[in-house]
N, C-alpha and C positions, 0 to 999 in steps of 0.2 A: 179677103178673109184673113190674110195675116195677123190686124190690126186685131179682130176679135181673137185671135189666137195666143197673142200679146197678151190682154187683158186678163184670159182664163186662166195664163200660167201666173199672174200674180196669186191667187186663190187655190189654183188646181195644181197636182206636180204630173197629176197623168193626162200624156199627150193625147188621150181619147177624149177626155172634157175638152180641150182646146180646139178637138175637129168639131165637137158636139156645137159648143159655143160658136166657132166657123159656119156650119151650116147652119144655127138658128139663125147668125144675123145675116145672112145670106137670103134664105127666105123673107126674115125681115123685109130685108133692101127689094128683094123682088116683088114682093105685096105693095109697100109702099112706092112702086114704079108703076103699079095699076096693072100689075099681072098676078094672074095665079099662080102662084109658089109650089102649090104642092099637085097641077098637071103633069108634070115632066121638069126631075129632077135631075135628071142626065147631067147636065153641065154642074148645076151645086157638085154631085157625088165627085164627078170627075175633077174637080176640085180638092178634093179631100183627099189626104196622105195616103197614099198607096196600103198599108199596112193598117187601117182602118177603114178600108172603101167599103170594101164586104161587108160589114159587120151595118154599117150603116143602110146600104140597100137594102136588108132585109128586114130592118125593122124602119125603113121610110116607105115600103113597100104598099102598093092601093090594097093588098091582102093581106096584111100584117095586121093582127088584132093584139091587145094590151095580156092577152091569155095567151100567147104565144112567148110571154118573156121568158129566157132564161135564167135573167137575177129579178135580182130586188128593185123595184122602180124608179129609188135613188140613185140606180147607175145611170149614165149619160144615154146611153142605148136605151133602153127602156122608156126612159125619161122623156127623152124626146121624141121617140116613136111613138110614144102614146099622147103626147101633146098634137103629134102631126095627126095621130088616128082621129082623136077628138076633135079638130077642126077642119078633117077631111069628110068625118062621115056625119057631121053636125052644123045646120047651117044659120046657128043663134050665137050669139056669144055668152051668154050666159048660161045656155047648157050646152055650151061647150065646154065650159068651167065646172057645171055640174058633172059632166061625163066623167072629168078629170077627177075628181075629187072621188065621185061614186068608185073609183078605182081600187081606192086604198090603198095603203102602203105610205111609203112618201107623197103625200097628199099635198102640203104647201107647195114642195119645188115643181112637183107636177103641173099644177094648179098654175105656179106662177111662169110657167115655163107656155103653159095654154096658154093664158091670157096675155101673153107679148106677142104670141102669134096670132091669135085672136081676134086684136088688137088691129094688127097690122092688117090684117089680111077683111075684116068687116069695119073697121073705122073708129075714130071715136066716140060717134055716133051712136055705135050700138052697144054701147054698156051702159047700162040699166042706170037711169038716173037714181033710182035709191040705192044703188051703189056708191056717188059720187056726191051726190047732196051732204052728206053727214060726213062728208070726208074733212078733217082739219088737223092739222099737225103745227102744235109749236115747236119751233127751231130756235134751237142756242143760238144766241147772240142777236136773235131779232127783235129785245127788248120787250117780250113778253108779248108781242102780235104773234094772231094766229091766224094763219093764210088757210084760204079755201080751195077747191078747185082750180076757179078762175084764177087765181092766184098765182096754184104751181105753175099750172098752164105757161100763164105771162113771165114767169120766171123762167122756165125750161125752156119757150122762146127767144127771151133775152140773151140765156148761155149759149143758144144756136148764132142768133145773127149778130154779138158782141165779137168787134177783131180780135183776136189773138193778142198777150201782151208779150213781149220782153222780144 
């Protein structure tokens, strides 16, 4: 969880996104292990900086609805409580995404915060091919090709199993 912790403080200065970001790739790691993430969270929380545990059990809670927030959805608590709501109490991915969204508030990070757990935790299998069919992004410096799907895919693969340089 460190390493995610790492990462957040490039972006984040408050050490609550850093546990936030800690225990999403935490559940990450544990969905992509072929276990259910959000059964028993005991060992993630226990995990988590003593001075942010609390705060985090009650909105990872199997009773914790998105109308029990205290702030605004763009905070990390929120944020991710209601990401975990939506792919606890929703067992599609795509309304899962919906649920998130139907939200309101910060809508994107929400949304985007569902759909990596989503993700994880139903496969990539289950996001809706007209989701990904019309997907195409040209990138600087790729001489004007526009990569599909299949594409990132094999590239995102690549960066996984290419050694390390220097």
């Amino acid at each position: 969880m460190d390493a995610a912790r790492w990462i957040a403080a490039l972006t984040h200065g408050d050490p609550a996104a850093w546990e936030g970001s800690a225990i999403f790739h935490d559940l990450v790691r544990v969905a992509l292990d072929g276990a259910d993430p959000l059964t028993d969270l005991g060992q993630t929380l226990a995990a988590v900086q003593p001075d942010h545990r609390e705060r985090y059990a009650i909105v990872l809670a199997p009773d914790w609805h998105p109308d029990q927030a205290t702030e605004f959805n763009g905070a990390v608590w929120p944020c991710l409580g209601s990401a975990v709501w939506a792919v606890r109490t929703i067992d599609d991915y795509e309304d899962a995404i919906r649920a998130a969204i139907d939200l309101g508030g910060d809508t994107d990070t929400v949304a985007a915060v569902t759909g990596g757990l989503a993700g994880a935790v139903y496969g990539p299998a289950a996001i809706p091919a007209h989701w990904t069919e019309p997907l195409h992004v040209p990138l600087p410096g790729s001489g004007g090709r526009t990569l599909f799907l299949t594409h990132l895919v094999d590239l995102a693969r690549d960066l996984v199993e290419r050694p390390p340089s220097g």
